[in-house]
C-alpha positions in Angstrom: 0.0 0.0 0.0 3.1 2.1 0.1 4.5 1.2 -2.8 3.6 3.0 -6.6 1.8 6.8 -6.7 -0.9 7.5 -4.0 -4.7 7.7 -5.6 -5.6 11.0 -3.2 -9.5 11.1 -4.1 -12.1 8.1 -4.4 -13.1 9.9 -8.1 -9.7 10.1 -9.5 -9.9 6.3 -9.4 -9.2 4.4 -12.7 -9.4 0.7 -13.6 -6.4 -1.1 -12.6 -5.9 0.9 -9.5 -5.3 -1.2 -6.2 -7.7 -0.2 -3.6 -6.8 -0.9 0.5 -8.9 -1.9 3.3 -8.4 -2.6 7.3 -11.1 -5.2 7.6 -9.3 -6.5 10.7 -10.1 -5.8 14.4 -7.2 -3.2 14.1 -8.4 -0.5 12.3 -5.3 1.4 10.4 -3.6 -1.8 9.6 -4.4 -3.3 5.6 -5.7 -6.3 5.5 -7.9 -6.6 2.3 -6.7 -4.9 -1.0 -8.7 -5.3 -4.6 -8.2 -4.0 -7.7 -11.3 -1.4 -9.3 -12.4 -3.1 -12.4 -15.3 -0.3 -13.6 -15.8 3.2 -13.0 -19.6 4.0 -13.3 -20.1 7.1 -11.6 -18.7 9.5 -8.5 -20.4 6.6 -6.0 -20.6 3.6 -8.3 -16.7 2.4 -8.2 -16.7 -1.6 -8.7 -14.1 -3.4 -7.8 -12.9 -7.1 -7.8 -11.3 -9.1 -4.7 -11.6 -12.5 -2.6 -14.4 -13.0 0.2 -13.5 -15.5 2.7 -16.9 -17.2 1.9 -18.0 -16.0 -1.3 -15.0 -16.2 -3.4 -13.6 -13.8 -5.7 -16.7 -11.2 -6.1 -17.2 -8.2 -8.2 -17.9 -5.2 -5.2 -19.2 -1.4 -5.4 -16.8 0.7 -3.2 -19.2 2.3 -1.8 -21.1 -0.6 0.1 -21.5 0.4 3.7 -19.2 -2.4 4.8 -15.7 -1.4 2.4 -17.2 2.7 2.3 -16.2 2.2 6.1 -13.2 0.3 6.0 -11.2 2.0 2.8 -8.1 3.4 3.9 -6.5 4.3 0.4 -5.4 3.7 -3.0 
C-alpha cells in the first residue's frame, strides 16, 4: 500500500488501481486490498477481490461495509 503513486481522491480512481482496506479488528492496519475493475459514476466504483466465503466477487466501493473500511489507494 506504500508502494507505486498515491490515488488521493475516491473519483480520481481508474481501472487497474489497487484499492486498501483494514477489515481487521485493528483499524489502520491493511488487510484486504482489490483492484477497481469499472468506474460508473462518482459513487458507483466496482471493484474485484476474494471473500473469505464468497469467493472472488465483483464489489461497489461504496457498500457500507468497504465505504467504512477504505483506507487508500
Amino acid at each position: 500500500a506504500t508502494v507505486g503513486e498515491k490515488v488521493k481522491k475516491k473519483k480520481q480512481l481508474q481501472p487497474g488501481d489497487l484499492v486498501f482496506f483494514a477489515t481487521g479488528k485493528r483499524r489502520r492496519k491493511i488487510t484486504h486490498v482489490g483492484i477497481v475493475t469499472e468506474v460508473k459514476a462518482k459513487d458507483n466504483i466496482k471493484f474485484i477481490h476474494a471473500s473469505t466465503s464468497l469467493g472472488v466477487v465483483e464489489t461497489n466501493l461504496f457498500s457500507d461495509y468497504y465505504l467504512k473500511r477504505y483506507r487508500c489507494a
